[in-house]
N, C-alpha and C positions, 0 to 999 in steps of 0.2 A: 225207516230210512236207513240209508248205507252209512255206514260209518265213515268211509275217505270222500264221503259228498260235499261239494264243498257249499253249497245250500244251506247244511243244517248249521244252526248257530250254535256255539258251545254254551251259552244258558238255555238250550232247548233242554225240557223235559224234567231243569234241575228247580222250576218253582214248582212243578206239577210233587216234586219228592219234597220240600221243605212244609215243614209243620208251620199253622197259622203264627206269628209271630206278633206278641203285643205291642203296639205301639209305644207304651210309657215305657216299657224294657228298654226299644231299641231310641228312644228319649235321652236316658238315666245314662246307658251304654253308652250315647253318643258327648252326653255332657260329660261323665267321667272319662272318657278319653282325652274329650280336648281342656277337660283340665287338669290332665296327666300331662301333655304334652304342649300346651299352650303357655307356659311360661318358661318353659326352655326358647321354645320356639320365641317368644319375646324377648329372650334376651339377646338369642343370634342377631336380632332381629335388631336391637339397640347395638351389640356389638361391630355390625355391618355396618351401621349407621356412622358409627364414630370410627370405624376404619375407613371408610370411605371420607371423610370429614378430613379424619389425619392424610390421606393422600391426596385430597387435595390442596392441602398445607405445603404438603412435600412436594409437590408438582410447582406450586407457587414459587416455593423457595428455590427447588431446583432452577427456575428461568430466571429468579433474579441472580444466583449464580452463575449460568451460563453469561448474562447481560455483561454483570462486573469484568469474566473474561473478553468478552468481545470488547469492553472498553479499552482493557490491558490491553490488549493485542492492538487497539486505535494507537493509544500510549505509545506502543512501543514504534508503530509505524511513526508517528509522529518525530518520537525520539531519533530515529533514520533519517529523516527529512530534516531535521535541524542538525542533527552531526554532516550529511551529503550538503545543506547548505555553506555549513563554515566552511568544510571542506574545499567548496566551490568560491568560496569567498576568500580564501587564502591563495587558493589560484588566480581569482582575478585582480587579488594585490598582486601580488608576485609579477604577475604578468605586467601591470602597468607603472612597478617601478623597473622594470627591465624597459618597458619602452620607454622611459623618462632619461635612461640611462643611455640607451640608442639613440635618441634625440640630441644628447649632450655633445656624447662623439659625433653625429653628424655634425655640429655645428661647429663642433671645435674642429671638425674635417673641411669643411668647407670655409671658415676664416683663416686656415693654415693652404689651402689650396688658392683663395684668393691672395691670401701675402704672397706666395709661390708665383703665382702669375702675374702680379706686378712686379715682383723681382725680375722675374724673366725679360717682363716688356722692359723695365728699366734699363735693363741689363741691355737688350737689345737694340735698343735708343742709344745709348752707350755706345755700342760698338756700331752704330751704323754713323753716329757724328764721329767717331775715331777712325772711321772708314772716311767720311767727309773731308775730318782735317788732314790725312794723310795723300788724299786727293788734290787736296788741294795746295798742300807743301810740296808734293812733287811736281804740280804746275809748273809753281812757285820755282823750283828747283830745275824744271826743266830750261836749258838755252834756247834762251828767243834773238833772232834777228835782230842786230843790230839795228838802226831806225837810219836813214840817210834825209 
């Protein structure tokens, strides 16, 4: 076969070169491996375990941290909303002892405009009977015709 074939497989030809190989060898070989290697390999193996255990302790803990802020942050919107309330509550006093206070001048405007215009009418009464008696003294005053 060609060598850049791409057909031939790279274990071709290398079981036909290896010498017969004992079983219980490659047994012995296989268990002293993995018990060179098998208890490292166990411990990563518990190590992973309880790393992953601890992360997700930490991930736990992480959210009820994030939570606590998210509540702060309700807290503090809350806190805005009760300061914008007073806020709002000090304007709507304000506001309604000022119209209490409008209220008052009106009325003391309009008892001071009604005395005003009965004075006037009075007044006017006045001078329309001082118009009358002076009518009526110059009648009075004017020469009348002898009577025969």
């Amino acid at each position: 076969p060609c060598v850049g074939s791409s057909d031939a497989s790279p274990d071709e030809g290398v079981v036909e070169d290896l010498p017969i190989i004992d079983e219980k060898a490659v047994e012995q070989l296989t268990e002293g491996l993995i018990s060179h290697y098998l208890p490292d390999l166990q411990r990563s193996k518990s190590a992973l375990h309880e790393l992953t255990q601890n992360q997700v302790v930490l991930l736990e803990t992480l959210e009820q941290e994030i939570t606590k802020f998210k509540e702060c942050n309700y807290i503090l919107d809350v806190d805005a909303l009760f300061s914008e309330a007073k806020h709002y509550h000090s304007k709507l006093v304000s506001i309604r002892n000022e119209m209490m206070m409008l209220h008052e001048k009106t009325s003391k405007l309009k008892k001071r405009a009604l005395k005003l215009q009965q004075k006037r009418q009075k007044e006017e009464l006045e001078q329309e009977q001082q118009r009358e008696k002076e009518l009526e003294r110059e009648k009075q005053l004017t020469a009348k015709p002898a009577r025969r």
